[in-house]
C-alpha positions in Angstrom: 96.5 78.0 127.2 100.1 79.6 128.5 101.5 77.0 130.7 101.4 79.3 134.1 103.0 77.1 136.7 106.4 78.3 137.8 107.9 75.2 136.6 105.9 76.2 132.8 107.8 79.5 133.3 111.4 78.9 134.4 111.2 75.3 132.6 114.0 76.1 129.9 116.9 78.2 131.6 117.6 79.9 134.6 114.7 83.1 135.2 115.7 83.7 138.7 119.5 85.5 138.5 121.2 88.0 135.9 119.0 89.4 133.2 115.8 87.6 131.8 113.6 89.0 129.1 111.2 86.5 128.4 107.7 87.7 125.9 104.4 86.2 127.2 102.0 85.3 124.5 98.3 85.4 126.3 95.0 84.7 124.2 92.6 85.4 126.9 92.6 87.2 130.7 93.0 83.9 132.0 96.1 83.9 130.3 97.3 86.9 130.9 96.9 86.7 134.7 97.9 83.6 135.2 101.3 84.1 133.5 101.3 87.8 135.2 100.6 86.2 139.0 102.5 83.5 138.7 105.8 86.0 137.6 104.6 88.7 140.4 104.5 85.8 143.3 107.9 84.3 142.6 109.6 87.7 142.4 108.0 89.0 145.9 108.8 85.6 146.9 112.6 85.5 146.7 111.9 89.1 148.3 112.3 91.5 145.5 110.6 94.5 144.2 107.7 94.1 141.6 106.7 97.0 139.0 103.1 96.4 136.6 103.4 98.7 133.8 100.7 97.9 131.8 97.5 100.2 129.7 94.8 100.9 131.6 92.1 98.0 131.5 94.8 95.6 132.0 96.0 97.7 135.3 93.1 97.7 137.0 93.2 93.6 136.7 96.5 93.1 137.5 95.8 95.6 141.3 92.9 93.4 141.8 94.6 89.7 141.4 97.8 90.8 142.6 96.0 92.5 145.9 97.1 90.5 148.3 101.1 90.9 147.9 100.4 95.1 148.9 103.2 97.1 148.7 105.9 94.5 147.3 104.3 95.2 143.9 104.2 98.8 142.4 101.9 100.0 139.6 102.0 102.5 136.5 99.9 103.0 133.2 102.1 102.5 130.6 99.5 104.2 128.5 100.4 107.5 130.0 104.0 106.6 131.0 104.8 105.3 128.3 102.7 107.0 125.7 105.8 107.9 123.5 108.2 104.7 123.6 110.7 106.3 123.9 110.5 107.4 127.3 110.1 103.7 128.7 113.4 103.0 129.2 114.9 105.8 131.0 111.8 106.8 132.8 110.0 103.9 133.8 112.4 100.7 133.8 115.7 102.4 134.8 114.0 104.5 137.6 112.7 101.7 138.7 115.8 100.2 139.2 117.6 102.8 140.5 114.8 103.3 143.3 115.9 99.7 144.1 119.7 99.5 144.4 121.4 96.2 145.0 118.1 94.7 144.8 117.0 92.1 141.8 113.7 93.7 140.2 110.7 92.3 138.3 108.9 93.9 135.7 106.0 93.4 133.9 106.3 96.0 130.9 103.0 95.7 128.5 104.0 98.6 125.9 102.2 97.0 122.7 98.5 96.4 122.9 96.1 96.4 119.8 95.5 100.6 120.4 99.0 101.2 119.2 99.2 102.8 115.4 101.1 101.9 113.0 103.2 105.3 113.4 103.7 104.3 117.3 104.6 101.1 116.4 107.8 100.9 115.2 109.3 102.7 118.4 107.7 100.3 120.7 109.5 97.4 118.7 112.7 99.1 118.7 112.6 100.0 122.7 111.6 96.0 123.4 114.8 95.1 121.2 117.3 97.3 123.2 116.1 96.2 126.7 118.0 93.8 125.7 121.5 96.1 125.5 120.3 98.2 128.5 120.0 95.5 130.9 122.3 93.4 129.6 124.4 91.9 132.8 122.1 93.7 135.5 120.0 91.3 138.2 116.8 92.2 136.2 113.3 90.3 134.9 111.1 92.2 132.7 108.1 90.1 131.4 106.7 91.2 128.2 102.8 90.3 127.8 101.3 90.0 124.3 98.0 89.9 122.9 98.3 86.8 120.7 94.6 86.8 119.7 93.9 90.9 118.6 97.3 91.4 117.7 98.6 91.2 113.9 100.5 88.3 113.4 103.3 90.6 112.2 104.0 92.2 115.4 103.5 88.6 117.4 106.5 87.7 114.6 108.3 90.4 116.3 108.0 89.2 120.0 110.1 86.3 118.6 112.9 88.8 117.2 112.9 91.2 120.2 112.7 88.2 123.2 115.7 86.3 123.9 112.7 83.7 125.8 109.0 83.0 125.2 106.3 82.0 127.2 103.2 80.1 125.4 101.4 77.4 124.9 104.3 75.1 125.1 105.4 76.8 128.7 108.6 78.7 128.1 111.7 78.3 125.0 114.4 80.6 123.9 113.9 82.2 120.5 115.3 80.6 117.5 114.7 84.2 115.6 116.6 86.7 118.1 119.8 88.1 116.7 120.8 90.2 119.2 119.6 93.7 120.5 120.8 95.8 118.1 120.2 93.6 115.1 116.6 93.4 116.1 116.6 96.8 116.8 117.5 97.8 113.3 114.5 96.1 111.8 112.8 99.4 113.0 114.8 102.5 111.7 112.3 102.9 108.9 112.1 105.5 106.5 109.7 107.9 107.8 106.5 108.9 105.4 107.1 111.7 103.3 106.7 115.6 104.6 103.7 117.0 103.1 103.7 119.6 100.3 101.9 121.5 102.6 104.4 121.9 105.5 105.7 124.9 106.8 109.6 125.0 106.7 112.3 126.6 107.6 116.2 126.0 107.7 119.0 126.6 109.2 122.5 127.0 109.3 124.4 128.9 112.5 123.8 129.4 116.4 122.7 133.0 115.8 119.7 131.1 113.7 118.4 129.4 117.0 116.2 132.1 117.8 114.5 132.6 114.7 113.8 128.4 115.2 112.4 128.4 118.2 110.1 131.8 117.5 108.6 129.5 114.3 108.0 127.0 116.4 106.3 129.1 118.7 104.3 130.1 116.3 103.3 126.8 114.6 102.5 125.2 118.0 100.3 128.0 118.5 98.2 128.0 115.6 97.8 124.5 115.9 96.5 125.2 119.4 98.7 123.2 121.5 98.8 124.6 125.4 100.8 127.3 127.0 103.1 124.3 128.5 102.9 122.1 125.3 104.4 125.2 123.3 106.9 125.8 125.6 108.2 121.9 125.5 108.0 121.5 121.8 110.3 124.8 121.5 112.9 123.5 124.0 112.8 120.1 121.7 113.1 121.4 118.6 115.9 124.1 120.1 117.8 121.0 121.4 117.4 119.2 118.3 118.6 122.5 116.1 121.2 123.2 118.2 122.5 119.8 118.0 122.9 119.9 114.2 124.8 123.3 114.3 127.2 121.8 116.5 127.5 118.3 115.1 126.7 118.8 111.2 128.6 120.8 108.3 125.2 122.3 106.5 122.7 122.8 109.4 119.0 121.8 109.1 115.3 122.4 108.4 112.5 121.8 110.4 108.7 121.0 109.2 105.4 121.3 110.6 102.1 120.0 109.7 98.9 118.8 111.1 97.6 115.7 110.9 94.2 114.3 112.9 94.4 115.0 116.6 98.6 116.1 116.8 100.8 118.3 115.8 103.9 116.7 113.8 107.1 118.4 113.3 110.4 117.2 111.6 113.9 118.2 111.8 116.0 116.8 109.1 119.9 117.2 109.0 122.9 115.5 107.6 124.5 114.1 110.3 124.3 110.1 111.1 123.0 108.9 114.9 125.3 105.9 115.2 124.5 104.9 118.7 121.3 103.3 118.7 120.8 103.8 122.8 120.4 107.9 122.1 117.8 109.0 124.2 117.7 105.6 126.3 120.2 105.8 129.0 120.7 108.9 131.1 124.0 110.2 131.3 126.2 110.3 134.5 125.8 113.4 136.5 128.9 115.1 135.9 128.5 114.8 131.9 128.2 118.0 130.1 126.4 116.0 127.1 123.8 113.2 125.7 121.1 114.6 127.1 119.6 116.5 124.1 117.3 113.4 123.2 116.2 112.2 126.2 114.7 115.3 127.1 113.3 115.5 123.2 111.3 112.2 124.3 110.5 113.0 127.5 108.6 116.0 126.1 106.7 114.6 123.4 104.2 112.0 122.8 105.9 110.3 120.5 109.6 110.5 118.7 110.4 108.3 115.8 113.7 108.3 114.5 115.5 107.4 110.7 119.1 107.2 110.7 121.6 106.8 107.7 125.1 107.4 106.8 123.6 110.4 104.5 121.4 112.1 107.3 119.2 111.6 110.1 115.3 112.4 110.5 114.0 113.0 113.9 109.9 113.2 114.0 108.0 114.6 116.7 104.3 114.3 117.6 102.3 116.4 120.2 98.8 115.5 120.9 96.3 118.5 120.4 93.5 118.9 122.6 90.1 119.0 120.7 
């Protein structure tokens, strides 16, 4: 059983100022609500803010034990807010925050739960790892439940790497296996599977090539019957992405399509190498002219998964067809 007291979960260290990041492992709902209430209550109880962002089932719980604190506590499905991992960051942590000014916030983030895939996974471990860099020196708590009994014990091994803290059995301990944001970060930029021989292609070279990308996309998205509005986002992503490599490359691009069950997938490969490993995470200040190209790539699809490398970059995009 998770030691749930607030003593069991501010034992080791100080969870109350600056930035704490601590992974709850739960093997049963009396876990995972205990260790859930007894964060919620001591965050409404030093009189700050409270955001649940967990998948469904495990929402529904949480509005019913944490009832009684009304609107101190705010609630989203992480399953549909953060459906591509990507977006959690910007849109769902850092909103929150910034709908909170000068205030310390609490967060209980659940973005891995035994529904994930394999293909989704590997961004979810790379967004837990650079909460870390994001938050780093704001007044901030984000508790991180885990499934310790359905999940593989690989990705539990990766609570320890991505969690500077940990809550369990033994009430809560810093990691002896975190390195550091962006060390545990790297773990996840993973060569991608190959494109299938079956892809559609096409490359690309100069601005006045732009058009000719997004009208293949069009077309692609289309016969893969994606929406009227999914269409239209997957051409402004890929036009971003394209557009980026023209500007930022020597010998432009090519971007791939292919269906696989229940999404369309497209690629866009190019030589250039993403060095800063918070792309897409952070918005940029208002007055920038730039750095928005990826956040706006991940906030329009269901899921971005990214391969960088001094010899080129691979940027993978997922939209979800409707049967």
């Amino acid at each position: 059983m998770v030691d749930t007291t607030l003593e069991g979960l501010s034992a080791v260290g100080d969870a109350t100022t600056g930035f704490d990041h601590p992974g709850l492992l739960y093997h049963d709902r009396d876990d995972y609500l205990g260790g859930a209430r007894a964060f919620a209550r001591a965050a409404v109880a030093a009189g700050g803010p409270v955001l649940v962002a967990v998948p469904g089932p495990n929402l529904a719980a949480l509005r019913d034990a944490l009832s009684d604190l009304g609107d101190a506590v705010h609630y989203a499905d992480m399953a549909v807010a953060g459906r591509n991992p990507g977006r959690i960051i910007p849109g769902v942590l850092l909103a929150f925050a910034a709908a909170h000014p000068g205030r310390r916030v609490s967060i209980i983030g659940e973005p891995v739960w035994p529904g994930r895939t394999a293909m989704e996974y590997p961004a979810c471990g790379q967004h837990e790892a650079l909460i870390n860099a994001v938050f780093a020196g704001r007044d901030a708590a984000i508790l991180c439940p885990y499934d310790a009994a359905l999940l593989d014990q690989d990705r539990i091994d990766d609570v320890w790497r991505t969690h500077p803290w940990m809550i369990g059995a033994d009430g809560r301990r810093p990691s002896p296996w975190f390195a550091g944001a962006f060390a545990a970060a790297d773990r996840f930029n993973q060569p991608l599977p190959p494109v299938p021989s079956e892809a559609a292609t096409l490359a690309y070279v100069v601005i006045a090539e732009l058009s000719r990308v997004r009208a293949f996309t069009a077309g692609q998205a289309r016969s893969a019957g994606l929406t009227v509005d999914q269409t239209e986002d997957l051409i402004v992503a890929v036009n971003e992405l394209a557009e980026n490599t023209i500007r930022h490359t020597p010998a432009g691009g090519t971007v791939s399509f292919w269906t696989e069950p229940g999404h369309l997938v497209c690629q866009v490969d190019d030589a250039g190498h993403l060095v800063n490993p918070l792309a897409g995470r952070i918005p940029p200040a208002v007055t920038s002219e730039g750095g928005r190209g990826l956040l706006l790539v991940n906030q329009l699809c269901d899921l971005v998964r990214i391969h960088t490398r001094p010899t080129g970059t691979t940027i993978r995009m997922h939209m979800t067809r409707t049967p």
